[in-house]
C-alpha positions in Angstrom: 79.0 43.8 21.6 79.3 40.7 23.9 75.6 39.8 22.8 76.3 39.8 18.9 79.5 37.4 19.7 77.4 35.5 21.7 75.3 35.3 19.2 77.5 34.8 16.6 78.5 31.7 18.3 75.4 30.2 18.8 74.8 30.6 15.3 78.2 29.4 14.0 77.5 26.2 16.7 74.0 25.1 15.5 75.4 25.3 11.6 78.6 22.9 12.1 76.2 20.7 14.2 74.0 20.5 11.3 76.6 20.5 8.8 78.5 17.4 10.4 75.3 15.7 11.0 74.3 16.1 7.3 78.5 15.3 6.2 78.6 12.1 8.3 74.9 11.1 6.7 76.0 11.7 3.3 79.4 9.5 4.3 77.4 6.4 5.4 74.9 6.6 2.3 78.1 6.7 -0.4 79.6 4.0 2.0 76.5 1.6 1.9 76.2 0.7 -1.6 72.4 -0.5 -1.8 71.7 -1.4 2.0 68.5 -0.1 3.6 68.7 1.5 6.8 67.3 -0.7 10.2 65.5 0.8 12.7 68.4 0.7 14.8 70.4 3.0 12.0 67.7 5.6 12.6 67.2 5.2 16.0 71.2 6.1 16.2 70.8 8.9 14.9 67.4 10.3 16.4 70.0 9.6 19.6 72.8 11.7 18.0 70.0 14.6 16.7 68.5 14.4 20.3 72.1 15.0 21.8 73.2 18.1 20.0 70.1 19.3 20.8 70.3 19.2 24.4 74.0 20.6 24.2 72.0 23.3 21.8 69.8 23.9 24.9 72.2 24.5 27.2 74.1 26.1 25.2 70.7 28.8 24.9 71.0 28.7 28.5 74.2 29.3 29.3 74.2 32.4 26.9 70.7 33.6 28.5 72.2 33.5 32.2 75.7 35.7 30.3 73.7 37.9 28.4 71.4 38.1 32.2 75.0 39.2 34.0 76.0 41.2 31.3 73.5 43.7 31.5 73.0 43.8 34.9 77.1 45.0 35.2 76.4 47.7 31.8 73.5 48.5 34.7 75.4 49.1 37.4 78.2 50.9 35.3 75.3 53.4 34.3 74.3 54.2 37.3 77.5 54.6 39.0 78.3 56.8 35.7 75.5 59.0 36.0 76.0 59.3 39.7 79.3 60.8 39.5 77.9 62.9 36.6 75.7 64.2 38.6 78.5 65.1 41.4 80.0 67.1 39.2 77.8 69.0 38.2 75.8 69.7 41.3 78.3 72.5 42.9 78.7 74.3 39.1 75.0 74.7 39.1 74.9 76.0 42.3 77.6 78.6 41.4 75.8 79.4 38.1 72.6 79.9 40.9 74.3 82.3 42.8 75.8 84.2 39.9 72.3 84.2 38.2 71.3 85.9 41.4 73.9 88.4 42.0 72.9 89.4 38.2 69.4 89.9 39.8 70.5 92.0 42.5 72.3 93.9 40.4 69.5 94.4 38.3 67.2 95.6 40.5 69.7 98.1 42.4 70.2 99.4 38.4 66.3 99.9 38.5 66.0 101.5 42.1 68.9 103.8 41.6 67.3 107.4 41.7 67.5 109.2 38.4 67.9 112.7 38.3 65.8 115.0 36.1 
């Protein structure tokens, strides 16, 4: 569940980065009636592209090293789940043993018994 929101997130984040880039694009072309973009125009904004990427990145990273915790703690919580499982368990099997084997006993006393003919 924490993945998909992570997820989710990442998802939603990338999309209004790319939405604002392309709004404040579409802003300065209805702005600038017939100008022609300079170098320095574009090189702004390779700048501003190359800066949400790199918060893109770490956001990617930050999610991996969550995600990374995450299941290591679902890990730990199985383990220590099926540990105690198997606690309780253990001593009802062992009863079940002993009551299979009293059955047994039983069984074979029920065999042995002398019949009379």
């Amino acid at each position: 569940m924490k993945l998909a929101n992570v997820t989710l997130g990442l998802a939603v984040g990338i999309a209004t980065g790319v939405s604002l880039v392309l709004m404040e694009r579409q802003n300065q072309s209805l702005g600038a009636k017939a100008r022609v973009g300079t170098s320095s125009d574009i090189s702004d904004d390779l700048d501003i592209i190359k800066a949400q990427m790199n918060q893109i990145k770490d956001h990617a990273l930050t999610i991996k090293e969550d995600s990374t915790d995450f299941a290591q703690s679902i890990g730990g919580d199985l383990k220590t789940t099926l540990g105690e499982f198997k606690a309780d368990i253990t001593p009802n099997i062992k009863r079940l043993q002993g009551y299979i084997e009293n059955i047994q006993n039983r069984g074979n006393e029920i065999t042995n018994f002398p019949t009379k003919k």
